[in-house]
N, C-alpha and C positions, 0 to 999 in steps of 0.2 A: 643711169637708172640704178635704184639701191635692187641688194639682193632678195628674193621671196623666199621665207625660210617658211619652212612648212613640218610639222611636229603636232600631230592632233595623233591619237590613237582610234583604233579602228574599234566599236562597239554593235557588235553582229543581233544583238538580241534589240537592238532598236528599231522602232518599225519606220524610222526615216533614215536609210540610210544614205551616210552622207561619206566624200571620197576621201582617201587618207593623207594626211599629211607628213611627206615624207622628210624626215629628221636629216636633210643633206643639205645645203647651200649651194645652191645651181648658179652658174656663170649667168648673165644676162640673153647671151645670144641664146643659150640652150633653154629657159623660163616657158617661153612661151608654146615651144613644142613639148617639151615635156609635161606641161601645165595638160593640152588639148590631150596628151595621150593620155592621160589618168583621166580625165576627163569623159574619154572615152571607155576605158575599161569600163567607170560603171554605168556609163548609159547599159553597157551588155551585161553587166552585173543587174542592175533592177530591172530588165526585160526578162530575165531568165531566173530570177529570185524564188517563184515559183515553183520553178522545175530542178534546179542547180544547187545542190546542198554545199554549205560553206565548207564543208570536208574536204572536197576535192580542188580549192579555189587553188591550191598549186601549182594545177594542169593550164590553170589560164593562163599566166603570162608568159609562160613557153611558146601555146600557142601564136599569142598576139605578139613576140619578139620584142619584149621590152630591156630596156638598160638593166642592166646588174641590179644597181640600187633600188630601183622597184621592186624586179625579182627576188632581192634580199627580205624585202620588206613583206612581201607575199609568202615565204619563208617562215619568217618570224610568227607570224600573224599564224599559219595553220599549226606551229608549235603552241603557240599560248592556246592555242582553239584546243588541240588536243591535250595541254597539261589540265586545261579549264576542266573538259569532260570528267578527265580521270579525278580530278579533287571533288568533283560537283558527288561523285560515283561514289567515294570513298568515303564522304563525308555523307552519303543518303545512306548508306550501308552503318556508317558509325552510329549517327542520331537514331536508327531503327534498335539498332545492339543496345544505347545507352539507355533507350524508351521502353524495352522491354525488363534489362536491369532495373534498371528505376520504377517501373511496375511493379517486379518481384519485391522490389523492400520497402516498396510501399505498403504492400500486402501484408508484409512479415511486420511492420512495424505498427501496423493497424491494430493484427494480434495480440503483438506483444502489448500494447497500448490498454487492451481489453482487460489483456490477465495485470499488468502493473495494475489499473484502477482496482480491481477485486483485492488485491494483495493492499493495496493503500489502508483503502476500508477495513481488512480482516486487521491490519496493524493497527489502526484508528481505534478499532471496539474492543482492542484486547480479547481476543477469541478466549487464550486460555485462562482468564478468571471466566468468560461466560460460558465454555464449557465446565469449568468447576462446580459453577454455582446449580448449571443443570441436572449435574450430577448429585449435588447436596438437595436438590428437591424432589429430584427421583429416591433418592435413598431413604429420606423424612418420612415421603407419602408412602411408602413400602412399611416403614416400619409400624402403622397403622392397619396392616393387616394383620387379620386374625387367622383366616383359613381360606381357602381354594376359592370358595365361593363368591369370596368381597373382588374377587378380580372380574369385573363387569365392563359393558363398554362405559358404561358414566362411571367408571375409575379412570379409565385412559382416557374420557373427556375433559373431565375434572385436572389431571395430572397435566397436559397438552394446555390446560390455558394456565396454570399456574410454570409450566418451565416458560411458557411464550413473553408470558407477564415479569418472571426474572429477568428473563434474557434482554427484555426489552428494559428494564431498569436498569440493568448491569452498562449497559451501551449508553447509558443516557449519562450513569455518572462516571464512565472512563472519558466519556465525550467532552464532557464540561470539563471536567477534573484537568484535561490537556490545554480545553483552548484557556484557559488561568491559566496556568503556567508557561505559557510560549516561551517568554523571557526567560523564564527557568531553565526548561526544559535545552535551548540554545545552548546554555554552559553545561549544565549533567548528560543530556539525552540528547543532541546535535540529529541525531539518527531518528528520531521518531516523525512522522508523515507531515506533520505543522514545523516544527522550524527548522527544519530541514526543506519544508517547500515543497514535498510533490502533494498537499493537500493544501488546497486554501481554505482561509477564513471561513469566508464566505461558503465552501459545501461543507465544513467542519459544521458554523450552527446551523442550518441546514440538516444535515444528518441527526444533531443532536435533538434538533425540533422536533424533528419526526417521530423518536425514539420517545421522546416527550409527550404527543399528543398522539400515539399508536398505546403507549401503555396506560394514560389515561383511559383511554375508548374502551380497552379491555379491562379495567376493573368498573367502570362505569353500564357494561352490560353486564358484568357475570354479578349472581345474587349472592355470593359467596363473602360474608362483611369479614370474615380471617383473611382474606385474599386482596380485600379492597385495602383494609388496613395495613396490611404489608409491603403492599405494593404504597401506598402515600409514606410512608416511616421510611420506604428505600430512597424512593424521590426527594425527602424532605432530609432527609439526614445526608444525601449526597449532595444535593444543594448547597447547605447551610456550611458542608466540610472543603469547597469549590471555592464559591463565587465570593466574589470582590467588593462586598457590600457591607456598611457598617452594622458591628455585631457578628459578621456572618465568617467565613473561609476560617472555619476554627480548625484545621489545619497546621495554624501557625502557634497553636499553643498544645504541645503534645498530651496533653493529658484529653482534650475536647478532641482530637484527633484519633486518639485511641477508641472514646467514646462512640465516636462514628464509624469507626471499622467492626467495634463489637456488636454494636445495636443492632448491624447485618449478619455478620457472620455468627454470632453468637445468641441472637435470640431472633432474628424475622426470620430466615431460613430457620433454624432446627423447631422452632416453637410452636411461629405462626402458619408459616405453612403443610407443617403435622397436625396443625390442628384442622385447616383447611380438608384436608383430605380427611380427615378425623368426621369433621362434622358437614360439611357441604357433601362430600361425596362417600360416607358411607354412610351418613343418618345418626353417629354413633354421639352420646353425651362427650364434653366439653374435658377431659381429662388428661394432666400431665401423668405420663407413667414416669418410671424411675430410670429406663431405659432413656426417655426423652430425656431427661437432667441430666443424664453422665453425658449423652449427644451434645446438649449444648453446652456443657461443662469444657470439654475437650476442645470444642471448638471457640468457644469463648478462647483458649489458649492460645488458639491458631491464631484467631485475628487479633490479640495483642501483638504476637509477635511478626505477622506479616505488618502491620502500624511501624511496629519500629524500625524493622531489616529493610523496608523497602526504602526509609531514608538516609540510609547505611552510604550508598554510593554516593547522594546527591548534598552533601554537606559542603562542598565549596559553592553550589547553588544558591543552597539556602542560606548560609552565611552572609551573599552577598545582597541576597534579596528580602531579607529580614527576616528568615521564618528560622522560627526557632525548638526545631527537633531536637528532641533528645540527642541525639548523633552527636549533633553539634554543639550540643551542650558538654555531654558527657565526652564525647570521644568518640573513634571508631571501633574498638578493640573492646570496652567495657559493653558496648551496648550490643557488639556482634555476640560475645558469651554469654551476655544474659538472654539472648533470644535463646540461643543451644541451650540453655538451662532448663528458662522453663519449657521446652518440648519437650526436653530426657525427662522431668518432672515429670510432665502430662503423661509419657508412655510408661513410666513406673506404676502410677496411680491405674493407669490401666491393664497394669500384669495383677495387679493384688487382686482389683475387682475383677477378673477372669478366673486369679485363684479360690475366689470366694465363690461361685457359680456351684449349685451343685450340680450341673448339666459338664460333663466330660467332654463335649468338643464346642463347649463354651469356653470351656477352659482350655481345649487347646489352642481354637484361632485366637482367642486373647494373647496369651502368652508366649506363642512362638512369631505370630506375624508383630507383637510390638517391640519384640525382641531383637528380631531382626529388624524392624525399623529403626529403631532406638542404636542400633550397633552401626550402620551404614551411616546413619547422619551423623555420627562422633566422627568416625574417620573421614567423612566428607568434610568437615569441618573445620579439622586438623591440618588438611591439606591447600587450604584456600590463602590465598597471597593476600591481608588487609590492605596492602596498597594497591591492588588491581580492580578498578573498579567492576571491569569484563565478571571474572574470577566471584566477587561477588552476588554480584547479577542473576549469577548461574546457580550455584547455591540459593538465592530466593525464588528461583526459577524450579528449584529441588524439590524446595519446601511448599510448594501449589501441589507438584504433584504429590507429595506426601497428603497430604492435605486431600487428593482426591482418595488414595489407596483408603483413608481410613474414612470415608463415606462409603467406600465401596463396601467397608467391614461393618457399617452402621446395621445395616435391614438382621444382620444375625446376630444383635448384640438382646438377645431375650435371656437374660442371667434373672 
């Protein structure tokens, strides 16, 4: 008779259970009694399954006198039972630890998730030219007053849809202005929210649409034709200075480039919307004062030179991509001191006509605050690395805020 090898493992969570197969090779004579006693156990195993928790199965074969080698196996079997428990235990306690961890930084990463998207966007619309620009329409509409009395609530209605109306052009051509240059923007600006990747295409024109058909709607209701007009020459001229279409991204030839930074900065804010506030919301005749021409004079400066400097860092960009800035025409070093030039110009012209004032504290903020302006951007200046683009950056990051300071100085320039 061959030998009956018996080797199955014992599986207690099944609801058939079946008898074990014990891993020894039994002589023939001994086969069949040993066979009938295991046989046995579990008949008294599934009679008492019920009531007999498999914990204690070690006390049974003591009882019943069985050979060693069952008894071993009986053994074995309440060890694995108890390492079983203990892993099953440790491991319902771990997955509870891991799921409550994993709760927490899901929570936290949700957060964070919210504030990265607002910070995308505030990056996308360039905040701080749209704070500037608020700031140059507040200062215009101010300089329009006469006396105490023009400050009404339809000044601060009047004033609330003309910053709304900037703001929302302002957004529309930093908008455009990026998704054109992606390709660019990859070799100069890596960091900025489009090719760097944490904004897509797809909610870049999205956002810029909106920005587009929100600042139509509002000159489209307001009866204000200074305001309509300004807002369509912001749209039209940041357009025509952007986009990719024949005739049009004049941009790439610095002189129509310049053109279009001035058209804004230099006559639709100081002009048009002084006059806005001039004639929609104080009633008053249609008049440039002289105050109004040295405002847009001055600023007419800025935006030449913010046209130039801003293309200061990005000339191995435009180099490759054909656009043909001054920078890169001229150089880095010729075009950085002529921006410093003409502003030390502009704030000289503005010590003389503060000296010429016959009002004494026209004459002082004139001449001490451009003085001091005028002296902090030399030695700003001085100190800037031409080969750092960083270094650069910062400095035309300077020159904005310069740029607001003397808005700020705008409403008291009555000489």
């Amino acid at each position: 008779m061959k030998l009956m090898p018996f080797g199955s493992a014992l599986n207690p969570s099944s609801s058939s259970l079946r008898p074990p197969m014990v891993s020894t090779a039994l002589s023939p004579c001994h086969a069949t009694v040993e066979a009938s006693r295991i046989d046995q156990v579990w008949k008294t195993i599934r009679l008492n399954h019920s009531i007999v928790s498999f914990g204690r199965l070690n006390h049974l074969p003591s009882k019943l006198n069985y050979p060693e080698s069952v008894m071993k196996y009986f053994t074995d079997f309440h060890g694995h039972q108890r390492r079983r428990k203990k892993f099953l235990a440790n491991a319902t306690i771990e997955f509870s630890h891991d799921s409550h961890v994993s709760d927490v930084i899901r929570s936290q990463f949700e957060g964070n998730s919210l504030g990265a998207t607002w910070d995308v966007i505030y990056r996308y619309s360039k905040v701080y030219t749209l704070l500037g620009n608020a700031l140059s329409i507040v200062s215009v509409s101010l300089l329009a007053i006469q006396k105490l009395s023009d400050f009404t609530p339809l000044f601060f209605v009047g004033l609330t849809q003309a910053v709304i109306g900037g703001a929302l052009a302002n957004s529309y051509v930093a908008g455009l202005n990026q998704l054109s240059d992606i390709e660019i923007d990859k070799i100069n600006k890596p960091h900025l929210p489009l090719p760097s990747g944490e904004l897509s295409v797809n909610t870049a024109i999205q956002l810029t649409s909106l920005y587009a058909i929100l600042g139509f709607f509002l000159g489209w209701c307001i009866k204000s034709w200074p305001l309509k007009l300004g807002l369509f020459l912001w749209y039209a001229f940041g357009t025509a200075y952007s986009v990719n279409l024949p005739l049009l991204r004049w941009k790439r030839i610095p002189a129509l480039a310049t053109f279009c930074v001035w058209i804004v900065q230099g006559a639709i804010i100081p002009i048009v919307f002084h006059l806005h506030a001039q004639k929609y919301i104080l009633g008053r005749p249609l008049l440039l004062s002289k105050h109004v021409i040295f405002v847009s004079g001055i600023m007419s400066i800025y935006a030449v030179v913010a046209s130039l400097f801003k293309d200061i860092p990005d000339v191995k960009g435009d180099k490759i991509n054909g656009v043909n800035s001054l920078a890169s025409q001229m150089g880095i070093k010729p075009v950085f001191w002529l921006c410093i030039g003409l502003l030390e110009m502009a704030y000289g012209v503005a010590i003389l006509i503060g000296l010429s004032s016959t009002r004494f504290w026209i004459r002082l903020i004139m001449v001490i605050s451009h003085s001091i302006i005028g002296f902090i951007l030399w030695r700003k200046a001085n100190l800037v690395d031409l080969k750092n683009n960083a270094a650069i950056e910062s400095l035309y990051m300077f020159i904005w805020k310069l740029h607001g300071v003397e808005y700020l100085l705008v409403p008291f320039l009555r000489f």
